[in-house]
C-alpha positions as CSV (number, residue, x, y, z in Angstrom):
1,X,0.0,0.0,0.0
2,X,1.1,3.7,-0.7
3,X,0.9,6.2,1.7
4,X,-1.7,7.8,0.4
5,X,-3.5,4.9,0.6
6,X,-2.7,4.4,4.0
7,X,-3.9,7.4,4.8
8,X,-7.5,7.1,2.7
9,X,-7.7,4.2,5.0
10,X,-7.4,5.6,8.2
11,X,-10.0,8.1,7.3
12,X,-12.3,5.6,6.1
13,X,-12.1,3.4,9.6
14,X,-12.7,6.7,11.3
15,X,-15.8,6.6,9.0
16,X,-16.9,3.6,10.2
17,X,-15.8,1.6,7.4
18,X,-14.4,-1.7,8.0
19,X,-11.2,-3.9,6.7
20,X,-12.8,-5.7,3.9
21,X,-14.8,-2.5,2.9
22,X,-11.6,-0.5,2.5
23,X,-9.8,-2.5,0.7
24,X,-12.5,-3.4,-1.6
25,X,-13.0,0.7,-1.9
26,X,-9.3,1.1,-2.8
27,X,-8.9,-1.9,-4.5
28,X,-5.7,-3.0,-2.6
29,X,-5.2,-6.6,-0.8
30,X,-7.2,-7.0,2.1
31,X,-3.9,-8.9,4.4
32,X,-2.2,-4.8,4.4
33,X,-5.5,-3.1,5.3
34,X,-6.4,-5.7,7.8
35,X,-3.0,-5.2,9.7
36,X,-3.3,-1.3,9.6
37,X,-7.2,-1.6,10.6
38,X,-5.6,-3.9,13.6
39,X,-3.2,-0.8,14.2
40,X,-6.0,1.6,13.7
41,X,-8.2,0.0,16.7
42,X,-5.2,0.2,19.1
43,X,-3.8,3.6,18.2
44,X,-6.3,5.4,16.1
45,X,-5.0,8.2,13.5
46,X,-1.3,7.7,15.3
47,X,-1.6,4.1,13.0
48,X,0.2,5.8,10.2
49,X,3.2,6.9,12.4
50,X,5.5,4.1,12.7
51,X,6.1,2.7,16.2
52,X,9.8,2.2,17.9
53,X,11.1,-0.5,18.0
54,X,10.6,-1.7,22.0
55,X,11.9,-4.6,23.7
56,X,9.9,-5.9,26.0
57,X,10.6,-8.2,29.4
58,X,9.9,-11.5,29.3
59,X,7.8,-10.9,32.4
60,X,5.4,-8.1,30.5
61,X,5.2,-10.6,27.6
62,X,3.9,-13.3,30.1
63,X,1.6,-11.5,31.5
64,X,0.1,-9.8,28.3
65,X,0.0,-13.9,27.0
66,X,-1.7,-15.3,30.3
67,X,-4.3,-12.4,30.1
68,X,-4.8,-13.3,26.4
69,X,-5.1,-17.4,27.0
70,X,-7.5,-16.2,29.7
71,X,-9.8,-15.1,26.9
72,X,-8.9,-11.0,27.0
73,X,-9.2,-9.5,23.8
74,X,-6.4,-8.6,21.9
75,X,-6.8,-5.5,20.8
76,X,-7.6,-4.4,24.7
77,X,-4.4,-5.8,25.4
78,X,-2.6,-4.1,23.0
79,X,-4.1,-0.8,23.7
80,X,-3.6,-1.0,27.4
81,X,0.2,-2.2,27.1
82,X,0.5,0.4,24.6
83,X,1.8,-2.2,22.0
84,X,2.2,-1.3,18.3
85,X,-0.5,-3.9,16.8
86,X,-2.8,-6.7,18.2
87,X,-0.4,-8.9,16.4
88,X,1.9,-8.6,18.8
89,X,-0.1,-10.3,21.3
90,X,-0.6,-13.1,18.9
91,X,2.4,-13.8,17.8
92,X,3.9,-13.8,21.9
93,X,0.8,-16.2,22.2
94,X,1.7,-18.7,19.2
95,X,5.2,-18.6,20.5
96,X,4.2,-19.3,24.3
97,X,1.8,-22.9,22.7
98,X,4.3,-24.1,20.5
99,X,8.0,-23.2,23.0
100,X,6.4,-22.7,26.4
101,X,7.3,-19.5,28.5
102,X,10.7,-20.0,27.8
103,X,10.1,-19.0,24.0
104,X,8.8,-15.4,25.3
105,X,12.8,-15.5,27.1
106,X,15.1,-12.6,25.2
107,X,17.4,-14.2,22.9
108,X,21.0,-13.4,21.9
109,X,21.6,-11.4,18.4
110,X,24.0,-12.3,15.8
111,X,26.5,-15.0,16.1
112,X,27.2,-17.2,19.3
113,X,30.7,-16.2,20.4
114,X,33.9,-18.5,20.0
115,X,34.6,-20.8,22.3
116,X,38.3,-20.0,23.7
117,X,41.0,-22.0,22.1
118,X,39.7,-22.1,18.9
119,X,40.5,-21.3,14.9
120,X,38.4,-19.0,13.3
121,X,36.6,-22.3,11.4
122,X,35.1,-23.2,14.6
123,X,37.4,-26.7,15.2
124,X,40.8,-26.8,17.2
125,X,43.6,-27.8,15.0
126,X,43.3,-31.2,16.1
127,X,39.9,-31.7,15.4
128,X,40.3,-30.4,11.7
129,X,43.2,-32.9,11.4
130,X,40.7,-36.0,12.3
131,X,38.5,-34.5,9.6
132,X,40.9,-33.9,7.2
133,X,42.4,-37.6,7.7
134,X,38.7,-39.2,7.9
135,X,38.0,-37.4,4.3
136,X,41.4,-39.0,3.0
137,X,40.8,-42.4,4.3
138,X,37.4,-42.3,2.4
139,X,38.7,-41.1,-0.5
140,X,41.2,-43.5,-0.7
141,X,39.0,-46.6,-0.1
142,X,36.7,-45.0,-3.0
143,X,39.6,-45.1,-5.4
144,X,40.5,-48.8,-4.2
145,X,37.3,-49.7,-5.0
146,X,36.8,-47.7,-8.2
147,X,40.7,-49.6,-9.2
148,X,39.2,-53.2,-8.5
149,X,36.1,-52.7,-10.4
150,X,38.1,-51.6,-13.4
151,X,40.5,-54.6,-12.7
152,X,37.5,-57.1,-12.9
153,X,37.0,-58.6,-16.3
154,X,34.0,-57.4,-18.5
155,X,31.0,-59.7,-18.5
156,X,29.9,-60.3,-22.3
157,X,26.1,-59.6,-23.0
């Protein structure tokens, strides 16, 4: 969606239009306007300014999930926490049934750090040298194998 669209949108939900409506009227997907009408219910005409990017405690993600399993509406949820989109509380939700409360647990960005002692390919020198000679000793029973087939004599048809 342009921002011009966007912002059609938004006045049409303040008209009382609804998702399907909207898109329909602007002839756009319905998935976009459905995610900003979510937006729209939570924030209102502040939808179409973009939210900062907020971490959040594993605690306040607990509790925002319990109150949701308990059968609280999402969008109340979201508009109490003062959370960027219902979504937010759905996707802490799918992540809470299918990993447990440990999913909703901050995770570490980018790379896992080195272990100490260790090249920069991730093995200690003698570890790459048992690869290196497990590689050779299969390669050399493959050409042993590859000499004694040629070595057999040629069945006639």
């Amino acid at each position: 969606m342009t921002a011009e669209q966007r912002a059609a949108a938004i006045e049409l939900f303040d008209d009382g239009w609804a998702d399907r409506a909207v898109a329909t009227r602007l002839g756009v997907s319905r998935w976009p306007v459905a995610r900003l009408y979510g937006r729209w219910r939570v924030r209102g005409g502040a939808a179409l300014v973009s939210a900062s990017r907020r971490s959040f405690s594993f605690e306040f993600k607990l509790e925002v999930v319990q109150r949701f399993l308990a059968g609280e509406r999402k969008v109340d949820l979201a508009r109490e926490f003062d959370l960027a989109s219902p979504k937010q509380v759905e996707t802490w939700a799918r992540i809470y049934r299918n990993e447990g409360a440990d999913g909703l647990r901050p995770k570490r960005r980018g790379r896992p750090p080195r272990p100490a002692g260790q090249e920069s390919g991730g093995q200690s020198e003698l570890e790459a040298l048992r690869a290196e000679n497990e590689r050779l000793r299969a390669e050399n029973a493959y050409l042993g194998k590859l000499r004694a087939l040629r070595m057999r004599p040629q069945r006639r048809k």
